[in-house]
Structure formats: structure tokens, C-alpha cells
C-alpha positions as CSV (number, residue, x, y, z in Angstrom):
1,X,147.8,-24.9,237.2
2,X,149.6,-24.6,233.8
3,X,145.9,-23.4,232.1
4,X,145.8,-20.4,235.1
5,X,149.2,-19.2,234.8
6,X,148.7,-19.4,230.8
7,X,145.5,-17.1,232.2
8,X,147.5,-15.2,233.9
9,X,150.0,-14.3,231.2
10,X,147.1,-13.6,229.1
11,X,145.5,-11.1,231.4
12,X,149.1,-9.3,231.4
13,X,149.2,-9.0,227.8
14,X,146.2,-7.2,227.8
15,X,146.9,-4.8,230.1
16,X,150.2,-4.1,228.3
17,X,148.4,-3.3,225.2
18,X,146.5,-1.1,227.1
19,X,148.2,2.3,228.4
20,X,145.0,3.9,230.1
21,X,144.9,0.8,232.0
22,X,148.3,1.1,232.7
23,X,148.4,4.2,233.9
24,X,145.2,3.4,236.2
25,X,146.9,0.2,237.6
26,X,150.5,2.3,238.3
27,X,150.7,5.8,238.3
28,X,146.9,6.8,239.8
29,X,148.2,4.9,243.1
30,X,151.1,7.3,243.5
31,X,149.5,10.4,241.8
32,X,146.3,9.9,244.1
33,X,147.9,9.1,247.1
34,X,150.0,12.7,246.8
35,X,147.1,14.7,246.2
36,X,145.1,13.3,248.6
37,X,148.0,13.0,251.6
38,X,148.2,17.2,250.8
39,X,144.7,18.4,250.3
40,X,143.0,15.2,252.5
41,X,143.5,17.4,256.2
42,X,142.2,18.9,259.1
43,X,144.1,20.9,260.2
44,X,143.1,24.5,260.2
45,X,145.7,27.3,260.5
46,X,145.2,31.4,259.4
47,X,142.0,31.4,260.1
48,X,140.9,35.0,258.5
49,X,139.8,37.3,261.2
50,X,138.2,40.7,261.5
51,X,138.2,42.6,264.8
52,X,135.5,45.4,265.1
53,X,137.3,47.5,268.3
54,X,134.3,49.6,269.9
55,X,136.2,50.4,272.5
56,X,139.3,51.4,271.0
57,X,141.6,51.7,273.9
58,X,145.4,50.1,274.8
59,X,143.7,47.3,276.4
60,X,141.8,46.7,273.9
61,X,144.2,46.3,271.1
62,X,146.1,44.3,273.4
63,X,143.7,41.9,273.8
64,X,143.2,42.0,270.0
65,X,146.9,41.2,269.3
66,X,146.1,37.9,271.1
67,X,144.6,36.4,268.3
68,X,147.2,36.8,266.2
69,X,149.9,36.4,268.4
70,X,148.4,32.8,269.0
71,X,149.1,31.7,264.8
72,X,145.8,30.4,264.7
73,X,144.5,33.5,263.2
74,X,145.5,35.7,260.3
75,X,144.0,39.7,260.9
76,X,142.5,41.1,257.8
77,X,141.5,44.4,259.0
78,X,139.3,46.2,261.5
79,X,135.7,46.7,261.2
80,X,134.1,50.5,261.5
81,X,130.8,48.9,261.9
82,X,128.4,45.7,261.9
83,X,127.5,46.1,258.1
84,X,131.8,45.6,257.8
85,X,131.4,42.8,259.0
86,X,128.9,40.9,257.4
87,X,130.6,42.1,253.7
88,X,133.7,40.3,255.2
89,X,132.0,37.0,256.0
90,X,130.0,37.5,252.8
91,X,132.7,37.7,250.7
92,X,134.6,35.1,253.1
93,X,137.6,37.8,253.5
94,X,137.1,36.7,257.1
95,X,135.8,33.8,258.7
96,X,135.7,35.0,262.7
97,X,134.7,38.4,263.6
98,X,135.5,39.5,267.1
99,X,133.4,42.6,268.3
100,X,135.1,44.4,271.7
101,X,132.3,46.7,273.2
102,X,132.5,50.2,274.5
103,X,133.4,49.7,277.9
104,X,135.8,46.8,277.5
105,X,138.6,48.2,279.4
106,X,136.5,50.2,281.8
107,X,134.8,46.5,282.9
108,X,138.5,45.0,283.4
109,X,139.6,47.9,285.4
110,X,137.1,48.0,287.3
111,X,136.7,44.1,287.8
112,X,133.6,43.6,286.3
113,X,132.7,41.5,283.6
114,X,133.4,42.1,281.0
115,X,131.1,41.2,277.6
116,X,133.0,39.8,274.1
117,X,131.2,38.7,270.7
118,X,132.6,36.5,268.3
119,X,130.8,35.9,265.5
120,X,131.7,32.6,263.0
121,X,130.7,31.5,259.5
122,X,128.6,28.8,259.6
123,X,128.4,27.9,256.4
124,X,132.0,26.3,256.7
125,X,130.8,24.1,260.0
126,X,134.4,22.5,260.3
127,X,136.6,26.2,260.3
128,X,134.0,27.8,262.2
129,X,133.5,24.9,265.6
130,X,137.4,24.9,265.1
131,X,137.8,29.0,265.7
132,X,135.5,29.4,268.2
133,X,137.5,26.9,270.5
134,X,140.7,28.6,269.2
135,X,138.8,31.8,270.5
136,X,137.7,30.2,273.2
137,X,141.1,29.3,274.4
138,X,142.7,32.9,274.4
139,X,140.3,34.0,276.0
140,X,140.4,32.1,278.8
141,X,143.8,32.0,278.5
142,X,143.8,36.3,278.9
143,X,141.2,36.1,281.4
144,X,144.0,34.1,284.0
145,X,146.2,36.5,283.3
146,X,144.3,38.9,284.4
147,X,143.1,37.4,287.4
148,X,146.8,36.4,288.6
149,X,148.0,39.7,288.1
150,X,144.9,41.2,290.4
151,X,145.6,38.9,292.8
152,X,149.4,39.7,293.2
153,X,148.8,43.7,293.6
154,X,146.6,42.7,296.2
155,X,148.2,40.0,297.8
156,X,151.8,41.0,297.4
157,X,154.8,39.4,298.3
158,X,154.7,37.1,294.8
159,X,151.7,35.5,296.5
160,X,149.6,33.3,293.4
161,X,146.4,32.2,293.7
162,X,145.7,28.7,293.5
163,X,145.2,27.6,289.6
164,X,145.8,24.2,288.1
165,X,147.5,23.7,285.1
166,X,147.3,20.4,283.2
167,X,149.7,18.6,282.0
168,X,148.4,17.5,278.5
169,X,150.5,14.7,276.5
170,X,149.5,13.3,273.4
171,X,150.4,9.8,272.3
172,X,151.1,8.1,268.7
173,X,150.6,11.4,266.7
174,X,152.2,13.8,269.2
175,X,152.0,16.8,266.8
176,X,148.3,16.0,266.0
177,X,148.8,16.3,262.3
178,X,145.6,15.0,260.7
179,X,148.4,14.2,257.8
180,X,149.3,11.2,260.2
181,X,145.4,10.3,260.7
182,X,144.7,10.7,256.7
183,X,147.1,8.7,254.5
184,X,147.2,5.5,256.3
185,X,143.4,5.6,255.4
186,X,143.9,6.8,252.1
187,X,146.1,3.8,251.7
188,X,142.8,1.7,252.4
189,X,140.5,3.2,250.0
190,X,143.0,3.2,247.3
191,X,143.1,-0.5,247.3
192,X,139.7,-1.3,247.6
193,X,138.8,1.2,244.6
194,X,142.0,-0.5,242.2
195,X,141.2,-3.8,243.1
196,X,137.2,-3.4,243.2
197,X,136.8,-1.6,240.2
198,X,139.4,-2.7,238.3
199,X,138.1,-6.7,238.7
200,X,134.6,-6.0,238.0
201,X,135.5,-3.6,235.1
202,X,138.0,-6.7,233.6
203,X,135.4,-9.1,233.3
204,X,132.8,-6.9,232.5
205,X,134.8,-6.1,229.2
206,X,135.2,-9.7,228.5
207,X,131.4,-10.0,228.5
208,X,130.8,-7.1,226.2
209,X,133.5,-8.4,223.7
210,X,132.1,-11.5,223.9
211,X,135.0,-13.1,224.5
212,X,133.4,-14.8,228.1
213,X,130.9,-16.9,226.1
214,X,134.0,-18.4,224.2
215,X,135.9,-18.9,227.3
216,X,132.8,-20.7,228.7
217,X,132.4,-23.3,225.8
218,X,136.5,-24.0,225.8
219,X,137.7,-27.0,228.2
220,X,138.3,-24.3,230.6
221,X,137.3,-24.7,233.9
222,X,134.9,-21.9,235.9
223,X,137.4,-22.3,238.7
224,X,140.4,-21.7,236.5
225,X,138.3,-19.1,234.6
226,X,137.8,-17.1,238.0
227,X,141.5,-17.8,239.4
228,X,143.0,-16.3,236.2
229,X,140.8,-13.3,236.5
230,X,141.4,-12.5,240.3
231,X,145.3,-13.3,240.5
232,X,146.4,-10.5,238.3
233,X,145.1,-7.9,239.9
234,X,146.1,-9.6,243.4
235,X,149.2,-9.1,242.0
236,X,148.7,-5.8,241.3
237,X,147.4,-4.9,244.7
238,X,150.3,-6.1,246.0
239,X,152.3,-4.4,244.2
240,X,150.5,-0.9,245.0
241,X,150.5,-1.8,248.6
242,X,154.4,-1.7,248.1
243,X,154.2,1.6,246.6
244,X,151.7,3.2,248.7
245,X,153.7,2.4,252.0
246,X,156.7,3.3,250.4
247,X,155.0,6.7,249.1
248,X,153.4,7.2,253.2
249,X,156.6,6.6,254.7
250,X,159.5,8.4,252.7
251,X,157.7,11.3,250.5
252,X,155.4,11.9,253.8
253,X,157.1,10.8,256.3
254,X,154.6,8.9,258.5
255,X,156.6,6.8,261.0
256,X,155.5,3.1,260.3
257,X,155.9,2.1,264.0
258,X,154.2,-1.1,263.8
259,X,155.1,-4.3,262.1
260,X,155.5,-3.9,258.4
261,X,155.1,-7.9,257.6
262,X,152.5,-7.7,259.6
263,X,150.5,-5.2,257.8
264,X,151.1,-6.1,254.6
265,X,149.9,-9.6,254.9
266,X,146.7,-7.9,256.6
267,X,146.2,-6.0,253.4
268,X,146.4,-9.0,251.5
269,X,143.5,-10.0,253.8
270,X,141.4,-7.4,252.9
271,X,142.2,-7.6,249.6
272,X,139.8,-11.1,249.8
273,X,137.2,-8.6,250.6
274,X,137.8,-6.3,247.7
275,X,138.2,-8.6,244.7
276,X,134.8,-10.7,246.1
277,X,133.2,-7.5,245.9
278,X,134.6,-6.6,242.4
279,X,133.6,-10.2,241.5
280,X,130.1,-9.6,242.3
281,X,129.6,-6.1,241.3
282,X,130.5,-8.5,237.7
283,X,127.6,-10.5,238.1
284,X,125.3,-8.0,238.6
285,X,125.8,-5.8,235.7
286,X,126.3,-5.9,231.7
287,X,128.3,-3.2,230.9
288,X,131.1,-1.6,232.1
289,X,129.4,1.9,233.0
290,X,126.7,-0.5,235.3
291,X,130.2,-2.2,236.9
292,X,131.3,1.4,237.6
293,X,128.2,2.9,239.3
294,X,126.8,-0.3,240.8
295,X,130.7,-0.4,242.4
296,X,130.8,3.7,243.5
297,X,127.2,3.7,244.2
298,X,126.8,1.0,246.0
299,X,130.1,0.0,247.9
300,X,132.6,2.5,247.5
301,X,130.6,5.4,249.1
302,X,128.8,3.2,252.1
303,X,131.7,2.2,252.9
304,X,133.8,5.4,252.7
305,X,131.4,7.2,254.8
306,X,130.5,4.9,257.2
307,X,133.7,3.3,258.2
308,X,135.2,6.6,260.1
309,X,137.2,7.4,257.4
310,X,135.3,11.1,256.8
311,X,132.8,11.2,259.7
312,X,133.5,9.9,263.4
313,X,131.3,6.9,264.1
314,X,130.8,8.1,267.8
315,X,128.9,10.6,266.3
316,X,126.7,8.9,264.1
317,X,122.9,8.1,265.1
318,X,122.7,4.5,267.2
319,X,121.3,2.8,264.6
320,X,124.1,3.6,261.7
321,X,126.4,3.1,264.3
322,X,125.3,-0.5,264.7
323,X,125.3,-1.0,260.7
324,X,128.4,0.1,260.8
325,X,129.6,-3.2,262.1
326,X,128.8,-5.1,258.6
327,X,130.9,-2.8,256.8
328,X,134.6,-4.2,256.3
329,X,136.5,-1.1,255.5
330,X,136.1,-0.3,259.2
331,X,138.1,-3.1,260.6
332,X,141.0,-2.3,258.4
333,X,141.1,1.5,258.8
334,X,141.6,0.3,263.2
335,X,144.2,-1.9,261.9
336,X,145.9,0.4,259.6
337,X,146.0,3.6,261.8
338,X,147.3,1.0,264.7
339,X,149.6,-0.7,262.9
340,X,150.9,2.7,261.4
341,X,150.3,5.2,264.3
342,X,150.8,2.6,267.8
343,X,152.9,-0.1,267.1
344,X,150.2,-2.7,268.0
345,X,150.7,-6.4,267.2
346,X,148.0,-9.0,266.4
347,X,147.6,-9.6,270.0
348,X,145.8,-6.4,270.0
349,X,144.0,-6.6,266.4
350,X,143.1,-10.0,266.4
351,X,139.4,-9.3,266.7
352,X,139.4,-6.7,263.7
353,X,141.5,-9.4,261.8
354,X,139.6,-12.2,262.8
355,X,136.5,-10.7,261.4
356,X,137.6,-8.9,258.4
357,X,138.9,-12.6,257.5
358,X,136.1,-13.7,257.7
359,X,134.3,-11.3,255.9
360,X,136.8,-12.0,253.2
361,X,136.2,-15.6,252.9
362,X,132.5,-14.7,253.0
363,X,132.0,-12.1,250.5
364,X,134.5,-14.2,248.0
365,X,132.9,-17.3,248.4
366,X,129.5,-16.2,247.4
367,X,130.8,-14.0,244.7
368,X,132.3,-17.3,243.1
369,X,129.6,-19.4,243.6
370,X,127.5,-16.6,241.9
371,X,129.7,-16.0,239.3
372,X,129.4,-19.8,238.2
373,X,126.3,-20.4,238.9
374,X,126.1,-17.5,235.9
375,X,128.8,-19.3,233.5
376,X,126.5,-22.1,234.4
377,X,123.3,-20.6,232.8
């Protein structure tokens, strides 16, 4: 125990001596963690729009003020013709154009149908679905107004006709702030890149100095070897965890409804998963630019797209859907978001933590068997 904690100290030291990696290990936490809990969002507000009034009446401009009336959308200008449009979406002045035929208002007071175009930018897939259902909304929203109102000059007497109206209540992230949905994950990738990279990078070095080949013919043990490599930056995960929550819940303001003993000791968890990995990324390469793309390449990226963190697993094909099981980053991200967002308790995550546990134990046990069988050699 002595010879790891002498490790230990060791390990320390170095990292003291060296201010790039103190700065990596410390301040990228918190500096990444900002940036990415402000530009890491979904939300889409202002959307620009350009109307392109064909009719040009009252009711038309009316029904134009809707959109910006909502706050959804931000008017630019309006169009004199088609060709006005397609230099605003060219020049992505304007995202949504909405084109309001001739007889627009003739239709309505007459009560036909009446025709709308809205035209979106597809090149930006996640503004453009968004606007359209934005557009979508007001004008269904506009076209019940005008049906009420029809029916009470005919009906009279306040008579309504029979509509329903839903009721619509959103739970754990009332506001639907994709702010709330984001940094809890960020939280998750931020210690599997520290603790991943910064492992495999670690030992890694020691091989290129040469310094691992003396550690191997000293009385050192592989286990103690191994133990004195992992612990610091266990230690330092820990401590980013700390700062991370503390970040997420006081700078953001993200309610931490669920137990916060609870999740850190699930992080600690996961952090089994992480340093295996880092561990293993080790053996397989020599240098530390091999240790850096083997980990991005290879793990970071698989796992960061197919965990849920970026795209929605529901929509993935059946079969990545089903290889999305092996990958442990998405077990954590369901615990996170549900200790975080609902409150749950292991009653409810016990299946997520049961298996990223196990994947823990897993991936570190053959990562350490692999790394001495190479000490070995």
C-alpha cells in the first residue's frame, strides 16, 4: 500500500510540473462545460422570416403579423417577387418564406379555402422541421378563429361550436429548455473524455520516455504499477464531478431534484468504465498521438453518437438501435438526465446501474489483464 501511495505522490508531482496538464485536468472542465451548456441547444427562437403578400389586403397583413406576434419568428422584410425570395434564403437573410396568394382574403370571405405556401431552407434540417410546425401552429391556430367567429354571426346568441382544447402539461423540464436536456449530458462526456484520454495519454508518455521499462525491472509490482496509474486520475474525476455539478446547478441553474449522493457515487461507477477504456486504448498504441485517435476515433465518437446524446435512438435504424445496447455512455446519460431532471431513486435505475456496473468491471478487468500480460512480455 505504501509503494501505491509513494505512486501516487509521484504521479502528482508530475502533473504539478506540468501546467498544460494542469490546466487540462482543472480549468477545461469548467471552461468546457460553459461553452458547451450556452452554445450545446435546441432551442430555436427568431427564426428569420420573409413574407411575400400577393394579395396585399388588411386581412392579409393581419394574418402576416401572426408570425411575429407569436416570438417564434423575426420579419426581415417583404418580398416583391419569387426571385426575393430565393436571394433571402440564399444569402440566409431568411430562413421561412411565407407566400399569401392573390385571392387570400376573397377565399376567407367567401368561405372557401383558402391556399398558403411556406417555403423552408433545407439545408439547415433542424431550423427548418422546427418552423414549419411553428408555421404550422398559427395557422391552425388562425384558421379556429376564423371558424368560431363564422359560427357566432350565424349562430348568434354567443353560441360556440364544439372545439376541444387540450390541456398540455409538461413534466421535469416544464419550460422545455434543451439547456436542462444538454448539460447533465455534457457532464457525462466530460468525464469520460478527462479520465479516458488523460489515462491512456499518462502511460503512453511513460512508454515513450522510457521510463515504463524501468518501472517493469524495479520490485514493483504490475498490480501496484496499474493501481498508481489509475488512482490519480480517479481522483481527479472526482474532483471534476464536484465541479461540474457545482458548475450545472449554480452558474446554470439546473434543479438537481434527485439524490446528489446518489449520483455521484454512480459517476464513480462509470468512471470503472472510463479508466478501463483509457487503460486499453494504452495497450494498443505507442505513442501519444496513436492514444489520442485510437481513444476519439474509436470510443469517444461511437459512443457520443450512439448513446442519444446528439441523435434520438428511437430514430435510428433497428439494427444500430440494437448495438446501441453495448455502448455504456447510454446507461449513464438515462441515469443522469433522471437523477437530475425526475428525482428517480435506484429503485428506478437499478437496471441501467446494474449493467453499466457491470460493464465497468468488465471493460477494467480485461484492460488490466491486457496491460500485464504486456509488462509481462
Amino acid at each position: 500500500m505504501r509503494t501505491i501511495l509513494t505512486f501516487i505522490q509521484k504521479e502528482f508531482h508530475q502533473l504539478r510540473r506540468d501546467p498544460k496538464m494542469l490546466g487540462i485536468n482543472f480549468f477545461a472542465p469548467m471552461f468546457q462545460l460553459i461553452i458547451l451548456g450556452y452554445a450545446a441547444t435546441l432551442d430555436v427562437r427568431d427564426i428569420p422570416i420573409i413574407v411575400y403578400d400577393m394579395d396585399n389586403s388588411r386581412t392579409s397583413r393581419e394574418f402576416a403579423a401572426k408570425f411575429t406576434e407569436s416570438g417564434y419568428f423575426s420579419f426581415t422584410r417583404f418580398a416583391g417577387s419569387y426571385g426575393d425570395i430565393d436571394q433571402a434564403i440564399d444569402s440566409r437573410s431568411a430562413s421561412i418564406a411565407v407566400v399569401i396568394p392573390v385571392d387570400f382574403s376573397n377565399n376567407l370571405l367567401s368561405g372557401d379555402h383558402a391556399q398558403l405556401q411556406v417555403i423552408a431552407d433545407g439545408s439547415e434540417t433542424n431550423s427548418a422541421t422546427i418552423g414549419l410546425n411553428y408555421a404550422t401552429m398559427i395557422v391552425q391556430q388562425y384558421s379556429r378563429n376564423i371558424i368560431v367567429k363564422r359560427f357566432e354571426a350565424v349562430k348568434g346568441c354567443g353560441a360556440r361550436p364544439a372545439t376541444v382544447n387540450p390541456e398540455v402539461r409538461v413534466w421535469y423540464n416544464p419550460e422545455l429548455k434543451s439547456r436542462n436536456f444538454m448539460v447533465p449530458g455534457v457532464l457525462a462526456l466530460l468525464l469520460m473524455v478527462l479520465t479516458m484520454i488523460l489515462t491512456s495519454l499518462a502511460i503512453v508518455k511513460e512508454t515513450e520516455a522510457g521510463t515504463m521499462e524501468q518501472l517493469i525491472v524495479t520490485p514493483i509490482r504490475p498490480y501496484q504499477i496499474i493501481a498508481g496509474k489509475l488512482a490519480p486520475f480517479f481522483i481527479i474525476g472526482i474532483f471534476d464531478i464536484i465541479l461540474v455539478l457545482l458548475i450545472a446547478t449554480l452558474w446554470f441553474g439546473i434543479p438537481l431534484k434527485g439524490s446528489a449522493v446518489l449520483l455521484f457515487i454512480l459517476c464513480i461507477v462509470f468512471q470503472m468504465t472510463t479508466l478501463g477504456a483509457g487503460l486499453f486504448v494504452s495497450t494498443v498504441s505507442r505513442t501519444q498521438q496513436q492514444a489520442m485517435l485510437t481513444a476519439v476515433f474509436f470510443v469517444i465518437l461511437p459512443m457520443m453518437f450512439l448513446s442519444g446524446f446528439v441523435f434520438p435512438i428511437e430514430n435510428m435504424p433497428k439494427i444500430i438501435q440494437i448495438f446501441t445496447y453495448i455502448i455504456p455512455l447510454r446507461y449513464f446519460f438515462i441515469i443522469i438526465r433522471g437523477v437530475f431532471l425526475k428525482g428517480v431513486g435506484l429503485r428506478e435505475l437499478w437496471v441501467e446501474s446494474s449493467v453499466m456496473l457491470c460493464f465497468g468491471v468488465a471493460i477494467l478487468t480485461m484492460s488490466i489483464l491486457r496491460f500485464r500480460n504486456r509488462i509481462a512480455k
